[in-house]
C-alpha positions as CSV (number, residue, x, y, z in Angstrom):
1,X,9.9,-8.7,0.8
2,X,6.7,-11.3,1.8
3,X,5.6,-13.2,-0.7
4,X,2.3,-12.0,-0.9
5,X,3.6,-8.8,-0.7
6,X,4.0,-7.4,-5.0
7,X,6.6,-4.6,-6.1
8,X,5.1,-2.1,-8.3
9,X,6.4,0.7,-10.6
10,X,5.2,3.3,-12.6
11,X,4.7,0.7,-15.4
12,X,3.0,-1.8,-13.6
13,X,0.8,0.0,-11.1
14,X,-1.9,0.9,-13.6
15,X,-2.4,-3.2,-14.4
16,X,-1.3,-4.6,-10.7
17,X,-3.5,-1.7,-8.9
18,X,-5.8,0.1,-10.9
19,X,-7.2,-2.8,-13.0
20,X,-7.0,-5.2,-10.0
21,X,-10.4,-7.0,-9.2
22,X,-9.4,-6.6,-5.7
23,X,-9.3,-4.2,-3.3
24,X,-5.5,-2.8,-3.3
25,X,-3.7,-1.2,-0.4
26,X,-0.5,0.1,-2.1
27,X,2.6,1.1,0.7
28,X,4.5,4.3,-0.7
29,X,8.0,3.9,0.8
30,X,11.5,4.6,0.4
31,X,14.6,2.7,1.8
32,X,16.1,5.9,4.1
33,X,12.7,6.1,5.5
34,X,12.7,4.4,9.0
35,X,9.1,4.8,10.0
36,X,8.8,2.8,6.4
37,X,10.8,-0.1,7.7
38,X,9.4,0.2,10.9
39,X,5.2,-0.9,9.0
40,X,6.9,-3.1,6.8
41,X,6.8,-6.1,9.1
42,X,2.8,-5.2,9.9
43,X,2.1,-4.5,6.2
44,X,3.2,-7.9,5.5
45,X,1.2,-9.2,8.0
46,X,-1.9,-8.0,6.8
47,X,-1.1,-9.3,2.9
48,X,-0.9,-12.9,4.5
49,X,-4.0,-12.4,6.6
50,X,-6.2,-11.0,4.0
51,X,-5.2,-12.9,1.3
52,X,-8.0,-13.0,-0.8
53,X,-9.6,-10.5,0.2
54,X,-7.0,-7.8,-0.4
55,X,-4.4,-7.3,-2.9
56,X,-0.8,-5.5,-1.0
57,X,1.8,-3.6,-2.9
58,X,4.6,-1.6,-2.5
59,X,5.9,1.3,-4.3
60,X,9.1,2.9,-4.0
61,X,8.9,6.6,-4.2
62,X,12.5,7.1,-5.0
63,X,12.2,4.8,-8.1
64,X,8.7,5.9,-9.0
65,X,8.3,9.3,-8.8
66,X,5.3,9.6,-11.2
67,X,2.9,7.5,-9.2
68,X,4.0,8.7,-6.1
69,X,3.4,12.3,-7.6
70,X,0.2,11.7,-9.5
71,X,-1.4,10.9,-5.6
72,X,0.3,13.4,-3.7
73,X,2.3,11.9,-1.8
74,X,3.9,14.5,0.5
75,X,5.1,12.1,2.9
76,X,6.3,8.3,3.8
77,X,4.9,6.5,5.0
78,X,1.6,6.6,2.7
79,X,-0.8,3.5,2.5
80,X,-3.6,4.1,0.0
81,X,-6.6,1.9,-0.2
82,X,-7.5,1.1,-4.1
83,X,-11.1,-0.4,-4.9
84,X,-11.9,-0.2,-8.4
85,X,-9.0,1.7,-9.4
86,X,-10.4,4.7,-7.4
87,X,-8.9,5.8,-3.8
88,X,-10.8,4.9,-0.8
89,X,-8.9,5.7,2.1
90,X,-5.2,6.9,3.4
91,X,-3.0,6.0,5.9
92,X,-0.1,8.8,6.5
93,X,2.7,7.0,8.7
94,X,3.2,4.2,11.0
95,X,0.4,2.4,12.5
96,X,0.1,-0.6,14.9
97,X,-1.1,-3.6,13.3
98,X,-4.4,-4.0,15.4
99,X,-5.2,-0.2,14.1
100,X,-4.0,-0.6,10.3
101,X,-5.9,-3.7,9.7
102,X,-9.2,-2.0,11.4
103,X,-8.9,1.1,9.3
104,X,-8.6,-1.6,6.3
105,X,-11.7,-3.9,7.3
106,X,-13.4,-0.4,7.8
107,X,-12.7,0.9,4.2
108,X,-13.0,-2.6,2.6
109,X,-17.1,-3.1,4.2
């Protein structure tokens, strides 16, 4: 994983996340899940390009079932968008770069 990229689990999501002072766009994934490994590589891309600006974590469903089941998540990949602990947008499966980081810029103005 990136370096600016964090891990987060069901213990730490509420500090790294919820409480973060910024925005948060938290990847719900799971290592079987192709199309996740597939937006790795652009979510990456976007923690070193908005550094700053934008806080990026992953969280893997498989290992965190409580998170991923206290948003809903129905299906990998899910990006959510976290400003002020509260959900701002969603992002259900693989998107090019160009299009993730406009939907991001859009939810972060």
């Amino acid at each position: 994983m990136a370096g600016k990229v964090i891990e987060v689990t069901d213990e730490t999501f509420r500090v790294e996340v919820l409480e973060s002072p910024l925005p948060v766009l938290v990847d719900f994934w799971a290592a079987w899940c192709a199309p996740c490994r597939m937006l790795a590589p652009v979510v990456e891309a976007l923690a070193e390009e908005m550094e700053g600006r934008l806080k990026v974590a992953k969280l893997n469903v498989d290992e965190n079932r409580e998170t991923a089941s206290r948003y809903g998540i129905m299906s990998i990949p899910t990006l959510l968008l976290f400003k002020g602990g509260e959900v701002r947008g969603k992002v259900i499966g693989y998107r090019p770069k160009a299009e993730l980081a406009r939907t991001v810029e859009s939810l972060l103005a």
